[in-house]
N, C-alpha and C positions, 0 to 999 in steps of 0.2 A: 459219707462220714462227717465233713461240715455241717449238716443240717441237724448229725449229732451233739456236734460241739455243740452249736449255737441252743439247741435244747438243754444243755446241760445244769444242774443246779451249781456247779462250780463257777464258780466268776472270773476265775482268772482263765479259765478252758473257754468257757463263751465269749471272753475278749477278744481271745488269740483267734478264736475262729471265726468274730468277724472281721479280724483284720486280716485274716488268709483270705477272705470272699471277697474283702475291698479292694484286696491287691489282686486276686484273678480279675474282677468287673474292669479292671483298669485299664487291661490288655483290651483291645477291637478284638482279637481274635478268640478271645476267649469270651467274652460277654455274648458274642454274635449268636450262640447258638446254645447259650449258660442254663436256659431252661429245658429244653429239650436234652441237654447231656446228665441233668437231675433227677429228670422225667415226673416232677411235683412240682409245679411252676406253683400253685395257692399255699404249698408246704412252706417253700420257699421263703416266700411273700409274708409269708404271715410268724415266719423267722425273725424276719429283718423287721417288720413293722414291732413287733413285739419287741425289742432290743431299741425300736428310738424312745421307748418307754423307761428305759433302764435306769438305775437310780448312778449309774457310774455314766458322766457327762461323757469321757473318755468314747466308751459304749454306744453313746447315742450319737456322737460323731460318726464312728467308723460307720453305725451303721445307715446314719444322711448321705454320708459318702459312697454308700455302697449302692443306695438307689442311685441317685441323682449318676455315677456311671452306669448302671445298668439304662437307664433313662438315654444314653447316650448312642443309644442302636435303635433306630426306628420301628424293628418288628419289634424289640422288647416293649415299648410304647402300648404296641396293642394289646400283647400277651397282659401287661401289667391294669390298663383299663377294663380286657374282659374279666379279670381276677380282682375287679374291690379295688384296687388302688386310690381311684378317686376320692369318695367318699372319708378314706382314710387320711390322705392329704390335707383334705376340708377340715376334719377334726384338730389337727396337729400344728394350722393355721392360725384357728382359734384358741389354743393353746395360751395359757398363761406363762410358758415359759418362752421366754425369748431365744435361747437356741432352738428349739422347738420349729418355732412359726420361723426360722430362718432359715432349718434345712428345708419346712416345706412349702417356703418359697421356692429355693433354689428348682427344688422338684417340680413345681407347678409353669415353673420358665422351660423348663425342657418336655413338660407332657402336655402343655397348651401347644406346641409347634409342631404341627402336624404337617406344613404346608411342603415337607421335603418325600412325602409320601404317595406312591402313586401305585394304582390309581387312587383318587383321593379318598378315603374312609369315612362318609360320609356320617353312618352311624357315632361312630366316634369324633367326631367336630361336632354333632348334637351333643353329645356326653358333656365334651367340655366345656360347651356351650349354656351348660344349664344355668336356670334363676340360681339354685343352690352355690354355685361354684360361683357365680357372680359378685351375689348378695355378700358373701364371704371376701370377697377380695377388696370389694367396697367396704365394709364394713372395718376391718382391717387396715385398710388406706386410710382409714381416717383416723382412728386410733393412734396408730404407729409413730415413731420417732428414730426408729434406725433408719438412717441412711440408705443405704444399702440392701436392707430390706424394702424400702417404700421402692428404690429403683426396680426390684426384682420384680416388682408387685407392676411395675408401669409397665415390665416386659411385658410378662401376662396380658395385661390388657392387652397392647398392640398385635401381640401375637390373635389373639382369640376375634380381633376385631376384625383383623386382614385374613381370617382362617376360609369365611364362604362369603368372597369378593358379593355378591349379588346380593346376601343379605346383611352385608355391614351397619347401613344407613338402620336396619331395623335393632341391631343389635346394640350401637349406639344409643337408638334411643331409649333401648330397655338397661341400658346401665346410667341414664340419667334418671328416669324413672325409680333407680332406687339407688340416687342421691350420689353420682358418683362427681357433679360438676359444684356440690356444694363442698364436698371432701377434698376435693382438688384446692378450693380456691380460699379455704381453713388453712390447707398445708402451706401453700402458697404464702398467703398474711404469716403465719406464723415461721417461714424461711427467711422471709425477706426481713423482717421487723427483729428477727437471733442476732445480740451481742456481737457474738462469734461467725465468722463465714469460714468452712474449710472447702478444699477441692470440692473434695462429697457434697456439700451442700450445696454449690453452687451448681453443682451439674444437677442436681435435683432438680433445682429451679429451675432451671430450661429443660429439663422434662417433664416438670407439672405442668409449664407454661405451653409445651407441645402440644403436651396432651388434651389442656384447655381447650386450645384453637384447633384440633381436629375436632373436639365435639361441636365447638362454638360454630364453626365456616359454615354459613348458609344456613343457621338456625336460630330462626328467631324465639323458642322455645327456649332456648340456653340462654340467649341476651336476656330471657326476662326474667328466668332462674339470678342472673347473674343483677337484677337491678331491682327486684323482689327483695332477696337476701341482702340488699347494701354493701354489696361485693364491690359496687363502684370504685371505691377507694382501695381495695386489695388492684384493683385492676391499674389504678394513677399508679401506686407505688411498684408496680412491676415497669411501668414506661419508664420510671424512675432510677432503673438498675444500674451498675456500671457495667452489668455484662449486655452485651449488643445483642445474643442470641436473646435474652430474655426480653431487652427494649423491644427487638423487633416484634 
């Protein structure tokens, strides 16, 4: 019957119905097993993706909320990559609306973290592994100016880097490859040099500066990116911080 509402030409019936599925997805008990008791996991999917479209913000909420818990039970991870999810994510990233690219960040932190699954799903650590899914988070990252989405964005990364221990070092280098230690060290100049400092930003900054120095360690490929581009001086003015975590 929800997958009624949720179709419905009435608006205030497809509100309600997706804030009946946000409040089921909420419960572990009820999420754990939420496609299989539907028995249309892509009907499903393609409910909720079609409703973060919706011209009511309200709408697009419930229904960020309503992946990003479903996203919160590991087999739904899978069920949701072998059904499109990705690609859809990718779209709504690049999105010109900032609510938009902020639930699918949130979504992109919980379906990059594959690493609590076992045995591990190899197939899909390729998935989310891809140039496309990359190129999009870099791209993005550098764009960007929320806060808290650019952190969401750093999750992603770490998660997708430490996802196939063995081939990090390679995957590292295909996200410098498409510019992710110049975006880093733009955001970086442009933290440090704001007016204004809040909590948020400042823990930025020792995330981007993390993030720098795992690509940076033991690569002289990044040192050159980084004195190619006259990053030099983004780099003095970070030793220059009053936060310790960023000096160091």
């Amino acid at each position: 019957p929800l997958l009624t509402f949720l179709a419905s030409e009435n608006r205030d019936v497809h509100r309600h119905g997706i804030m009946c599925l946000r409040e089921l997805c909420e419960s572990k008990d009820n999420r754990s097993d939420l496609f299989e008791q539907c028995g249309d996991a892509p009907g499903l999917l393609n409910s909720v993706f079609r409703l973060m479209n919706n011209v009511d913000p309200r709408v697009r909420r419930q229904a960020g909320a309503t992946l990003v818990a479903l996203l919160g039970e590991s087999h739904n991870k899978i069920v949701m990559l072998d059904n499109g999810s990705l690609p859809r994510l990718v779209a709504l990233l690049r999105s010109r609306d900032s609510q938009l690219r902020r639930l699918a960040v949130d979504c992109l932190v919980h379906i990059t973290k594959l690493q609590d699954i076992h045995p591990q799903p190899l197939d899909h650590c390729h998935m989310v592994r891809s140039d496309e899914v990359l190129i999009a988070i870099v791209e993005v990252l550098g764009a960007e100016t929320d806060a808290e989405l650019l952190l969401g964005l750093l999750k992603s990364i770490t998660s997708l880097v430490g996802l196939v221990r063995h081939d990090a070092k390679r995957l590292k280098q295909r996200l410098c490859d498409f510019g992710l230690v110049d975006r880093l060290l733009d955001q970086a100049k442009r933290l440090v040099l704001a007016e204004q400092q809040t909590a948020s930003s400042l823990d930025l900054v020792a995330q981007v500066v993390k993030m720098l120095a795992l690509h940076a360690n033991r690569s002289k490929a990044v040192l050159e990116i980084i004195h190619a581009t006259g990053h030099e001086r983004t780099v003095v003015l970070l030793c220059k911080s009053q936060e310790r975590k960023v000096r160091r």
